[in-house]
C-alpha positions, -999 to +999 in steps of 0.1 A: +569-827-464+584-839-426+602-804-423+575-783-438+550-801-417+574-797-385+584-756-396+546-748-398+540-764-362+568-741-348+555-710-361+522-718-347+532-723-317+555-691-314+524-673-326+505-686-297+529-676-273+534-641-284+491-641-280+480-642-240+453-623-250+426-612-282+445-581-281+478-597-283+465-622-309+452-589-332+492-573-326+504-606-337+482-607-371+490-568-372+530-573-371+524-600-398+507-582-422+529-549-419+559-569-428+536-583-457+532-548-470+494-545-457+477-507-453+459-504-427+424-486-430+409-466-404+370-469-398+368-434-388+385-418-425+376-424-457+387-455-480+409-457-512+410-498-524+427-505-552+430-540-572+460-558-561+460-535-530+466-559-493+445-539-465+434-543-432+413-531-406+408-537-366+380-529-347+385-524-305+421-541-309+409-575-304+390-582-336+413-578-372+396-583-411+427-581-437+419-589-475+436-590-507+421-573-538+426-598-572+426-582-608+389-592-607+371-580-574+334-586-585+346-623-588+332-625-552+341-627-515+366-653-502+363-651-466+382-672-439+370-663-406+379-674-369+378-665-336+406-642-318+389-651-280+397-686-259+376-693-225+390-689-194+393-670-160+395-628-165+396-604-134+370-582-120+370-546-116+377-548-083+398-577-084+418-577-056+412-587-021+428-600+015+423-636+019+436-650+046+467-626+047+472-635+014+469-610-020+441-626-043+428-622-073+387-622-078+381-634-115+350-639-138+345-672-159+349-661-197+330-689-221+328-724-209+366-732-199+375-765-184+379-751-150+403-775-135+428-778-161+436-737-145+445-751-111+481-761-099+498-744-131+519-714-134+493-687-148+505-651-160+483-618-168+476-608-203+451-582-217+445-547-221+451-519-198+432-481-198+460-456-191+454-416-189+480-392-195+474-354-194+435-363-200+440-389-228+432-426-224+456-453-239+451-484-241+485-505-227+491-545-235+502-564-211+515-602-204+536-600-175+556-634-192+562-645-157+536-667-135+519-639-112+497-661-103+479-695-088+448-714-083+460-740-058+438-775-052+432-782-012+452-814-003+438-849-012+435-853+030+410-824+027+394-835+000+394-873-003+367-877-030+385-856-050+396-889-077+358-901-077+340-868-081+363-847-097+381-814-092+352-786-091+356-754-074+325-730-063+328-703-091+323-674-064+342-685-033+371-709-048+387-693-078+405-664-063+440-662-077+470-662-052+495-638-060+515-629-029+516-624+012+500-590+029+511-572+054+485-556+079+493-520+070+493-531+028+463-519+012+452-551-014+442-530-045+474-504-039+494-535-038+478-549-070+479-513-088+515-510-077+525-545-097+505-532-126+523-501-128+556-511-126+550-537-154+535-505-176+563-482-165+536-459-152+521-443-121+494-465-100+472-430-098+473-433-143+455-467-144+422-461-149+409-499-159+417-531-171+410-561-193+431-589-176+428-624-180+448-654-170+472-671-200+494-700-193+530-697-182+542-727-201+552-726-234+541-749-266+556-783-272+560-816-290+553-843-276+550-881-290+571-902-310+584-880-335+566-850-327+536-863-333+511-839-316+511-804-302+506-790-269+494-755-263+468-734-248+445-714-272+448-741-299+411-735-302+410-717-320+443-692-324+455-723-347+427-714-372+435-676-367+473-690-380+461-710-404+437-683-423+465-653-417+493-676-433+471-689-458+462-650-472+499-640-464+512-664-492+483-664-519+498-654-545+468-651-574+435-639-554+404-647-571+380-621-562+387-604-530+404-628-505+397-621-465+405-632-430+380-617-408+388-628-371+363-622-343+368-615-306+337-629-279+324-657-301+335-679-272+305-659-253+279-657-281+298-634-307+271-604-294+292-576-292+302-542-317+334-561-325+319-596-326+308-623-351+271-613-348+278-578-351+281-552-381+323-555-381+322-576-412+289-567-430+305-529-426+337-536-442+323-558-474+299-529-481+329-507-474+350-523-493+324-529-525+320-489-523+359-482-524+362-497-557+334-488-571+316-521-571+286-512-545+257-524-572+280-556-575+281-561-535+254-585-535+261-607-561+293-607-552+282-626-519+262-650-541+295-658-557+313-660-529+321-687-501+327-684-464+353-709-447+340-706-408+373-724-393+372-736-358+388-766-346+370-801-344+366-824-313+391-856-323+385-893-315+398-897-277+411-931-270+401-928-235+362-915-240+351-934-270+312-931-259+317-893-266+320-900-301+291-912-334+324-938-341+308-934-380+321-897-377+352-904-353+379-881-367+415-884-359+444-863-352+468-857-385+441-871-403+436-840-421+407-808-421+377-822-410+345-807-426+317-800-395+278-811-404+249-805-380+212-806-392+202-779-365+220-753-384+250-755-354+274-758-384+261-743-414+276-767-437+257-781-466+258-811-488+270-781-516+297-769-495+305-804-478+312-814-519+331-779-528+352-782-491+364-819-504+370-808-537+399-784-526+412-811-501+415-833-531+433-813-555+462-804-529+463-840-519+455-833-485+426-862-471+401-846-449+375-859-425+339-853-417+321-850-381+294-853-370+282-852-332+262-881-312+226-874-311+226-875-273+251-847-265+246-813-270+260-800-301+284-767-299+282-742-323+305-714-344+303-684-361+293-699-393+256-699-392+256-664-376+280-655-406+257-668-433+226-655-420+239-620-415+260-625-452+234-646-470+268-661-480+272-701-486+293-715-456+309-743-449+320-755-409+357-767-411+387-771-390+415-790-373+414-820-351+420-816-311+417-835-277+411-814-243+392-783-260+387-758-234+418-768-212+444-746-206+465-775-221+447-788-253+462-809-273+462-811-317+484-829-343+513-819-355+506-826-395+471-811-394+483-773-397+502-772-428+476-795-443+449-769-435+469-743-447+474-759-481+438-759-483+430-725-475+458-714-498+438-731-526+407-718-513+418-677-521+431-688-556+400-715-562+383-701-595+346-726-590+323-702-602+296-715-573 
């Protein structure tokens, strides 16, 4: 399995790179699925689902739910779902400003991103930009590919505690983004507007707003002896979006009605139209039930079903062991790990825990289960707000990583394919639960 493991690792990380931004993530999945022979349904028309039919839908271009229809729909829900969003920095409205002579960017902190991993690198733009022509707005992407932009460090002579305190920067006066000198006669939000517009091939005066944030410059790699591990940004948790989206892609015999339902903000609280906690998902079942005639069925069919909430797992680091409960220290290429948390931060149960294992088991993939220290904070996903919304059993899984939150995390190179394996299994699994 060394080339299949090495293959799958590639085409994650090309994915990755072609996804700056939740909107570019959604194109990615979107490109996918049309060359899949997908249909893509419009929430504003009406809905013709058929058994055996491959559909999908996207709500505000950075959230996507795709499903596959089996001979037997009321078999129940097979849901994969994920999150579209990573944290980071993203730009004000009125971003730019004169800083010392200098063009810079003002930006917003988006989730809980390890702030100093952003400094000293080569950062591009990447979002979504509101363009009107003759009176209609358009949404543009954007990644301008090339570093724009930098958040230089102060020299260690300025700064000599820098090694004993850490790197931290005041989130209002110490984040702007450098992008270039100003002359006195340049005007900094012409300037910036200009740069837009030429990227967009459109007039500064048709840019009417924007949804920018900051995306790393540098491309995914190997690293290790023998390519052991992975480098990227947005491993957490675009490597779940992968994983789900391959994993529906190649099912071959769906039982019951097989879906990827991937969420943008859940790295802010998943409180949004379009988000986790919203109605994008609970619309689209109940849509979806109605289409094929199964509406009196919905219900049961969620007591049948099973939701997979994959998001990746925090991995043993061999540099801050005291992070870790070293009973449930999980390892990179050590498999899917299956998330448990009392509180209801993963909504994993001993049923689901059992079922999870059972699938690992009969693809001969091993799998791991985590569980966080008592005296640390634990994070959270959007399983339990999935399975209070669904009333749908849930279960808390994904891959291993070290330096979650950093522009540069880190994840092994074996764990993808493994977890795709898994979910495969998962669409075509025929437990009756």
């Amino acid at each position: 399995m060394a080339e299949e493991w090495k293959r799958t690792s590639e085409e994650l990380l090309a994915f990755i790179g072609e996804s700056p931004s939740p909107w570019h993530a959604v194109e990615s999945c979107r490109s996918r699925l049309e060359a899949s022979g997908f249909r893509e349904l419009n929430e504003r028309d009406s809905w013709q689902v058929a058994p055996g039919g491959s559909y999908y839908i996207v709500r505000d271009g950075s959230s996507i739910i795709a499903f596959k229809v089996g001979d037997r729909p009321e078999a129940g829900w097979r849901i994969i779902g994920a999150h579209t969003d990573s944290p980071g920095l993203r730009l004000k409205p009125n971003a730019a400003q004169r800083r010392a002579d200098t063009l810079c960017l003002g930006v917003e902190i988006y989730g809980g991103p390890i702030i100093a991993s952003f400094a000293d690198r080569d950062l591009r733009l990447a979002g979504r930009v509101w363009v009107e022509n003759q009176g209609a707005l358009t949404p543009r992407l954007l990644d301008t590919e090339r570093p724009w932009a930098r958040l230089p460090t102060p020299a260690i002579h300025l700064n000599r505690e820098v090694n004993e305190q850490g790197l931290r920067f005041d989130p209002q006066e110490e984040l702007y983004l450098v992008v270039r000198p100003l002359r006195d006669d340049e005007d900094p939000d012409a300037v910036f507007r200009g740069m837009l517009a030429a990227e967009l091939d459109v007039s500064p005066e048709a840019i009417r707003s924007w949804e920018l944030g900051v995306a790393d410059s540098q491309p995914g790699s190997f690293f290790g002896d023998g390519d052991a591990y992975l480098a990227s940004s947005q491993l957490d948790n675009l490597a779940s979006c992968h994983a789900g989206l391959t994993a529906l892609l190649e099912a071959e015999e769906v039982e019951g009605i097989a879906v990827c339902a991937f969420f943008d903000h859940e790295e802010i609280g998943s409180q949004s139209y379009k988000g986790a906690d919203g109605r994008f998902l609970p619309d689209t079942l109940e849509r979806v039930a109605a289409a094929l005639d199964l509406q009196h069925e919905e219900a049961r069919m969620r007591a049948r079903g099973w939701l997979l909430s994959a998001d990746m797992s925090h991995a043993y680091h061999p540099n801050f062991m005291r992070y870790y409960d070293e009973a449930h220290a999980v390892r990179l290429n050590g498999g899917p790990v299956i998330k448990i948390n009392v509180k209801q931060r993963y909504a994993t149960d001993g049923y689901g825990e059992a079922y999870f294992s059972a699938l690992c088991r009969a693809e001969g993939v091993p799998y791991q289960v985590y569980s966080h220290r008592n005296n640390l904070p634990c994070g959270s996903t959007i399983g339990p707000i999935s399975a209070s919304r669904l009333g749908i059993r849930t279960v808390d899984i994904g891959n291993p990583m070290w330096s979650m939150h950093s522009l540069r995390e880190s994840a092994g190179a074996k764990d993808h394919e493994m977890m795709i394996r898994v979910l495969r299994r998962f669409y075509s699994d025929r437990n009756k639960a």
